[in-house]
C-alpha positions as CSV (number, residue, x, y, z in Angstrom):
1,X,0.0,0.0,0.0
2,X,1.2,3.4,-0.5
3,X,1.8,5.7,1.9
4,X,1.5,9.7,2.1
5,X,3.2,11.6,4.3
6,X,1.5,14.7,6.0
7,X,3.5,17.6,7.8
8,X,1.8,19.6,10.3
9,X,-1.2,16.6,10.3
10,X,-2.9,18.0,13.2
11,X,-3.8,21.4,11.9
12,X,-6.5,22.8,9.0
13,X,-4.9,21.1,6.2
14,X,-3.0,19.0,7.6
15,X,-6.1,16.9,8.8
16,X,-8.0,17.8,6.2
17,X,-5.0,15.5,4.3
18,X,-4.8,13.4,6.5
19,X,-8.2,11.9,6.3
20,X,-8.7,12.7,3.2
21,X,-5.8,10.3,1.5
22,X,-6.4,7.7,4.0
23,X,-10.1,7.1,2.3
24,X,-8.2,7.0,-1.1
25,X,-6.3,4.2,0.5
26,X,-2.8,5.7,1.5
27,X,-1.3,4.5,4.7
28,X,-0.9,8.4,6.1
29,X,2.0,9.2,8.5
30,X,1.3,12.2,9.8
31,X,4.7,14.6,11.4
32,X,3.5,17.0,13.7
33,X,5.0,18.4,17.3
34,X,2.1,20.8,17.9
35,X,3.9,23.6,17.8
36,X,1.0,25.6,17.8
37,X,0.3,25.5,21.1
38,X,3.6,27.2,21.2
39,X,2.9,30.2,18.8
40,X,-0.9,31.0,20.3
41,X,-1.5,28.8,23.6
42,X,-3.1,26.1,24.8
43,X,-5.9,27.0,23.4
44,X,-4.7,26.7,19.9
45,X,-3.0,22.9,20.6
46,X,-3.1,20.6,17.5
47,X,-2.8,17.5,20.0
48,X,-6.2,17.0,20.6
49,X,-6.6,16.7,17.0
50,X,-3.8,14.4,16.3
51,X,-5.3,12.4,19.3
52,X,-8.6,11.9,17.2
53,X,-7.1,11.1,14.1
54,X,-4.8,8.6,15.8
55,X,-8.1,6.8,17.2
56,X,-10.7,7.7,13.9
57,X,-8.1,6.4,11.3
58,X,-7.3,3.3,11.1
59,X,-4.5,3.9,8.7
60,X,-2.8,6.7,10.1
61,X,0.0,6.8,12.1
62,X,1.1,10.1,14.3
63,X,5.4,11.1,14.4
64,X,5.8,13.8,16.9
65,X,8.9,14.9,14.7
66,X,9.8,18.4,14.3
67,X,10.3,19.1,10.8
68,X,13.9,20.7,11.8
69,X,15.1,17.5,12.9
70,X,16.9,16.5,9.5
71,X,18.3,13.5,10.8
72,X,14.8,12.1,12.1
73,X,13.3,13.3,8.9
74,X,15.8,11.1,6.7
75,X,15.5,8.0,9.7
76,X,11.6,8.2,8.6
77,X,11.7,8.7,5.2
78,X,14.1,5.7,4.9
79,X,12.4,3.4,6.9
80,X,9.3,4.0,4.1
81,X,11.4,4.7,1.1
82,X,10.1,2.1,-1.2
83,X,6.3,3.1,-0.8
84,X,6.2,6.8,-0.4
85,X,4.2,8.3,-3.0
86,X,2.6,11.6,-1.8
87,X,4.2,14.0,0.4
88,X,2.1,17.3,1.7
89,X,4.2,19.8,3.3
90,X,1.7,21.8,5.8
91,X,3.8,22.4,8.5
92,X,4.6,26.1,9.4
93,X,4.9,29.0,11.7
94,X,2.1,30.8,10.1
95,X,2.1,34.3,11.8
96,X,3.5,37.8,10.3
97,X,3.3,39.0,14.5
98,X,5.0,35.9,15.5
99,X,7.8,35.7,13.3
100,X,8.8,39.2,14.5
101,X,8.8,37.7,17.5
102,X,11.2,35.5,17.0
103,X,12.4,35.6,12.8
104,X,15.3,33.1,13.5
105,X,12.9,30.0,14.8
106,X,10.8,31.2,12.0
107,X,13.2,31.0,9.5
108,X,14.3,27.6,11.0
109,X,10.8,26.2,10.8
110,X,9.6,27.5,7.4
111,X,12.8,27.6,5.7
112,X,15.1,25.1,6.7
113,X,12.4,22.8,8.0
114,X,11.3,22.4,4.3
115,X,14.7,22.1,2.9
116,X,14.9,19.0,5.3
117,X,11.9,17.6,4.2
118,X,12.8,18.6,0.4
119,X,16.2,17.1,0.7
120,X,14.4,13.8,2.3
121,X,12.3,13.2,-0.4
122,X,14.9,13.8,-2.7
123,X,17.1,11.3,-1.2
124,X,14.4,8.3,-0.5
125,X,11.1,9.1,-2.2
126,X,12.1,11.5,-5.7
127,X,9.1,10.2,-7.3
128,X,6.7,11.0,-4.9
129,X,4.5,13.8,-5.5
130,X,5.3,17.2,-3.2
131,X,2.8,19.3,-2.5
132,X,3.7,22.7,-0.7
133,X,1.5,25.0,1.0
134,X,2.9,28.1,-0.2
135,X,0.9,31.5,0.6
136,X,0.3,34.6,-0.8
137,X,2.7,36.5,1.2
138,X,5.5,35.7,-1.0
139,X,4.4,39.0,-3.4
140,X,5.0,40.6,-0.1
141,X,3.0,44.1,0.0
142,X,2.5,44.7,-3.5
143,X,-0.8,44.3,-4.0
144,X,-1.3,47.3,-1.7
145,X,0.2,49.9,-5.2
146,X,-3.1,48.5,-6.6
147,X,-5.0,51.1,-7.6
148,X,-8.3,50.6,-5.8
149,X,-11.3,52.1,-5.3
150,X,-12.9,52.6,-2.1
151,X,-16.8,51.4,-1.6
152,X,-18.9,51.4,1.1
153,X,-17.9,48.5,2.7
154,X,-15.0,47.0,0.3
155,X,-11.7,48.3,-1.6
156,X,-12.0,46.7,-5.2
157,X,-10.3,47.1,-8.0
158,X,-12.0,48.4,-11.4
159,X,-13.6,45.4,-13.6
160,X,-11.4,47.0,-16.4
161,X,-8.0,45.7,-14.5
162,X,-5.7,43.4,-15.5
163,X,-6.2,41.5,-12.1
164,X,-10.0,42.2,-11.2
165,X,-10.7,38.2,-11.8
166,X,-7.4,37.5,-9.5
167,X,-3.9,38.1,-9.0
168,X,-1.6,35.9,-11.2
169,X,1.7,34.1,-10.9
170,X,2.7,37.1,-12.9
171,X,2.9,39.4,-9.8
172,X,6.7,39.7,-8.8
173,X,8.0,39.0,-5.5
174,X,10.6,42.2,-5.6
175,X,11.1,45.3,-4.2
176,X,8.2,45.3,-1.6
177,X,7.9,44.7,2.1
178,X,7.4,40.8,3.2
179,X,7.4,40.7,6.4
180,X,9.8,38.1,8.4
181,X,6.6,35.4,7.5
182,X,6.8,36.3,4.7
183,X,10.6,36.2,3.6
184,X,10.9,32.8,5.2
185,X,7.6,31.1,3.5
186,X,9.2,32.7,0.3
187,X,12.7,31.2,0.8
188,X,10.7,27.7,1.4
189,X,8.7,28.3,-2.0
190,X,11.6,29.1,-4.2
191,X,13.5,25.7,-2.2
192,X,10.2,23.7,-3.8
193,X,10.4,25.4,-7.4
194,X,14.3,24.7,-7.2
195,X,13.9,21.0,-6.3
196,X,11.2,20.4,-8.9
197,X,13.9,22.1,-11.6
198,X,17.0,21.0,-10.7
199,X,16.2,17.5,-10.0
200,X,13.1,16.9,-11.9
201,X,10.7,16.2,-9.0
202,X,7.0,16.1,-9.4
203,X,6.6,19.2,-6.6
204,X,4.4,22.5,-6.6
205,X,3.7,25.0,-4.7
206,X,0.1,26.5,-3.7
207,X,0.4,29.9,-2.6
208,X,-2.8,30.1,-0.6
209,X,-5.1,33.1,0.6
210,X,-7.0,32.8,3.3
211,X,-6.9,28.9,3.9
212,X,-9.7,28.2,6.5
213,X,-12.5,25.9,7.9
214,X,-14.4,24.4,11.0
215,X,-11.2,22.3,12.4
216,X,-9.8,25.9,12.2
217,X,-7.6,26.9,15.7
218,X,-8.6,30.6,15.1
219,X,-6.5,32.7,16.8
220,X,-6.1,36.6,17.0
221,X,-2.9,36.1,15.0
222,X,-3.9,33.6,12.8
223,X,-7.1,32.3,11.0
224,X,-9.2,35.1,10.8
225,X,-12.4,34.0,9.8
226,X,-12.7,31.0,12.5
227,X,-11.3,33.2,15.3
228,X,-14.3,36.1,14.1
229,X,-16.9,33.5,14.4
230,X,-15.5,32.6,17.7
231,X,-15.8,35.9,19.0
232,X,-19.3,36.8,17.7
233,X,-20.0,33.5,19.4
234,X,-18.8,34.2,22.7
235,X,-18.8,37.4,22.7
236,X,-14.3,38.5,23.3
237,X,-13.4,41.5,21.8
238,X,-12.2,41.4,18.1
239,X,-9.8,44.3,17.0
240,X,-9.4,45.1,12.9
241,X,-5.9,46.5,12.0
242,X,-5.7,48.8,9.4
243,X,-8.1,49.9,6.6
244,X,-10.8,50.6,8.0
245,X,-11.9,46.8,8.1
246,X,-12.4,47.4,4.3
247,X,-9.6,44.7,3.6
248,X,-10.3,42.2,1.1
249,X,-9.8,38.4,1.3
250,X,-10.7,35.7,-0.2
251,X,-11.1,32.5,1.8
252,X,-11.0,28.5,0.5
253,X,-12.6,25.7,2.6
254,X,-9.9,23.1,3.4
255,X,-12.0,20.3,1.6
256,X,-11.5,22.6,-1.2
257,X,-7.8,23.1,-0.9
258,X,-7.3,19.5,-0.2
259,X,-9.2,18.4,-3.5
260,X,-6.8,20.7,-5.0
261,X,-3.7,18.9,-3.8
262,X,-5.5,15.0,-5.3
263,X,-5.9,16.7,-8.5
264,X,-2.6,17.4,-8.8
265,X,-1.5,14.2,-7.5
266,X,-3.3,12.4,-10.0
267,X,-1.3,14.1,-12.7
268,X,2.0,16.0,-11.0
269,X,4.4,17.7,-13.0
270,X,7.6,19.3,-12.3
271,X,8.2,23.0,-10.6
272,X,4.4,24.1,-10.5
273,X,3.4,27.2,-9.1
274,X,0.0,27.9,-8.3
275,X,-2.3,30.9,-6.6
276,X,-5.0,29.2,-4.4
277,X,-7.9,30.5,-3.1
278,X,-11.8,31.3,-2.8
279,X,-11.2,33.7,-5.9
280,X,-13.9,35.8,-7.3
281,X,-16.8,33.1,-5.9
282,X,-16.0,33.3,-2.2
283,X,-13.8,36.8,-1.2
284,X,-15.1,39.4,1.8
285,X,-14.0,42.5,3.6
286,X,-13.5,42.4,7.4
287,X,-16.8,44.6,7.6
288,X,-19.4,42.0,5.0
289,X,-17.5,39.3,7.6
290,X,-19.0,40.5,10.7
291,X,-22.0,41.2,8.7
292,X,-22.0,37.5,7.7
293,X,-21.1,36.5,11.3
294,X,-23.9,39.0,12.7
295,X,-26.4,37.3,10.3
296,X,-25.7,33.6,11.2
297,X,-25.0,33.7,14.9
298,X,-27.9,36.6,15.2
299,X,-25.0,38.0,17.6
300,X,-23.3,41.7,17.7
301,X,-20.1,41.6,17.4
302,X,-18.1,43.5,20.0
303,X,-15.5,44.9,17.8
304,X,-12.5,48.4,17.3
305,X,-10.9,49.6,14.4
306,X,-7.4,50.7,14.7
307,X,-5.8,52.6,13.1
308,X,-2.5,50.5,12.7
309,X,-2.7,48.5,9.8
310,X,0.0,45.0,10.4
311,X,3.9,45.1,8.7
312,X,3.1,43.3,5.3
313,X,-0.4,43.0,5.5
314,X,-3.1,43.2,2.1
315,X,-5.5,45.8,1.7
316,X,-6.7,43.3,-0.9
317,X,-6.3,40.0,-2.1
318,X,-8.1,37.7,-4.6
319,X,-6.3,35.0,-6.4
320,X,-6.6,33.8,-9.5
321,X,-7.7,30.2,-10.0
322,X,-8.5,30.2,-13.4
323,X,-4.6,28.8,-14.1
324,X,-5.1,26.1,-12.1
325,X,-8.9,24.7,-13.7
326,X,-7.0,25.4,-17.1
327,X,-4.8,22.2,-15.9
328,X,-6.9,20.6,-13.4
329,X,-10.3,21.1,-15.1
330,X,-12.2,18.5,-12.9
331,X,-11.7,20.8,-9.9
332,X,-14.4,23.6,-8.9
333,X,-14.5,25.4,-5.7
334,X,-17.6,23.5,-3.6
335,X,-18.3,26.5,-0.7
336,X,-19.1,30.3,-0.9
337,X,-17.5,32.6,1.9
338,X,-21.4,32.3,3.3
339,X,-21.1,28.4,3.1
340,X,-17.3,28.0,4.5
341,X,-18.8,30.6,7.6
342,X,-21.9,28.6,8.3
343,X,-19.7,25.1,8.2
344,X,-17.5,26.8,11.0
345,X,-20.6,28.2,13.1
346,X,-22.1,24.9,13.0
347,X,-19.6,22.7,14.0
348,X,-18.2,24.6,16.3
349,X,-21.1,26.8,18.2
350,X,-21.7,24.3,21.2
351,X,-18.3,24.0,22.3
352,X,-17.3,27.7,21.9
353,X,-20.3,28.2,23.9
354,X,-19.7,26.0,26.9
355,X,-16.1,26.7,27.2
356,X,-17.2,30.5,27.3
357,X,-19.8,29.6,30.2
358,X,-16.8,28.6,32.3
């Protein structure tokens, strides 16, 4: 049987992976040290998660490896050589605040961490399929010289632009601010391309948006969408940076992104690059979010603008899909931003709500 190997298995994607290729009939081994709990707090841990895959899936199997352990990566990787076939790489420190923090165990994690697991592959597994969960902070702050227009409760672009449908591949990645995420996740995505080039792996990178869902830790740093739910649920305090809460994003339901990743499985090719995202069908300010949130949880939101916008950040982001469905034409987005909300309301409403009661 073959087997898949998942970094960062107990968070969004990760999981989402995780189960996901274990009902295609991979044996999954999933790599993950819940670092997370480390970044945001307890209350962000990915161990319960990997705790419930470890008893729900009967043919996963949980490392706690951290990915910066190059020496336990190759021990694993060898022991499984012969059967690797899929590797997705969704392990990261996943926070423009937090890699300020603390850039150089940023850089180790994001950076080096997938040059390990690159360099792995390479050595045991070069025909196995790598899949990279880039993100759209490798154009660093550009998009913010787009020339938008500001509407009552959006910034959008013109229909007439070149990019009104969604930012391209074609965007350079020079001469704008990054951020310290932002350098390091761009560092990994070039390692990927580079790989895929020089030594004709099957790898590609999807440089997601706003990658979300209802397994979603939402935390004030990270996650947006699931952490606003959570606090129109509960009723904490939710703070917009910047803009006015007129910021654009779009968002992508992890079954969505993880359908994504099969696709290209099925028919992998060498140094891909891919934007990733909700696109033109599922996008939202911060102010239609709360609206949304508002609307579903018949809540008000308890929320402040300020006037400090974060080092990096988007005023507005929509990717562009449509290169992807020109290769992959089987795959279509299956959730709206109102859909991918509702999923995380739903599943999570009766927990946030006890564990607020407390």
């Amino acid at each position: 049987m073959g087997v898949a190997v998942v970094t960062g298995s107990g968070g969004l994607i990760g999981a989402e992976s995780v189960r996901f290729f274990a009902e295609q009939g991979l044996d999954v081994i999933g790599v993950e040290n819940d670092m997370r709990s480390h970044f945001f707090g307890a209350e962000a841990s990915t161990t319960p998660t990997s705790e419930r895959l470890a008893q729900e899936v009967e043919s996963f199997r949980w490392e706690q490896l951290d990915i910066r352990d190059a020496d336990g990566l190759d021990r694993l990787f060898s022991r499984h050589a012969r059967h690797i076939e899929l590797v997705v790489h969704a392990a990261a420190q996943p926070s423009h605040d937090w890699a300020a923090l603390d850039p150089q165990t940023d850089f180790a994690i994001n950076a080096n961490g997938t040059l390990n697991l690159l360099q792995a592959t390479r050595a045991h597994a070069p025909d196995a399929t790598f899949i990279f969960t880039s993100t759209n902070k490798v154009y660093g702050d550009r998009p913010n010289n787009l020339a938008l227009q500001e509407l009552a409760t959006r910034l959008e672009l013109p229909e007439s632009h070149h990019w009104y449908g969604g930012i391209g591949t074609d965007m350079s990645i020079d001469l704008t601010t990054h951020s310290l995420f932002g350098v390091s996740k761009a560092a990994a995505d070039l390692l990927v391309q580079e790989y895929g080039r020089y030594f004709d792996m099957p790898t590609v990178c999807f440089r997601g948006g706003c990658l979300t869902g209802p397994q979603h830790a939402g935390a004030q740093l990270h996650g947006f969408l699931a952490y606003l739910m959570k606090c129109t649920v509960t009723g904490e305090p939710y703070t917009i940076f910047g803009y006015g809460g007129k910021q654009v994003r779009d968002n992508i339901h992890s079954h969505d992104v993880v359908r994504a990743f099969a696709a290209f499985h099925a028919a992998p090719r060498a140094a891909a690059v891919y934007n990733l995202g909700g696109g033109r069908e599922s996008n939202v300010s911060m102010l239609e979010a709360i609206e949304l949130c508002q609307k579903i949880t018949g809540r008000e939101l308890d929320y402040t603008l300020s006037d400090t916008a974060r080092i990096g950040d988007h005023r507005w982001w929509i990717s562009d899909v449509d290169a992807f469905m020109a290769d992959y034409g089987e795959w279509r987005l299956t959730y709206s931003i109102e859909g991918v909300l509702r999923d995380i309301y739903e599943c999570n409403v009766e927990r946030w709500t006890l564990a607020a009661q407390r």
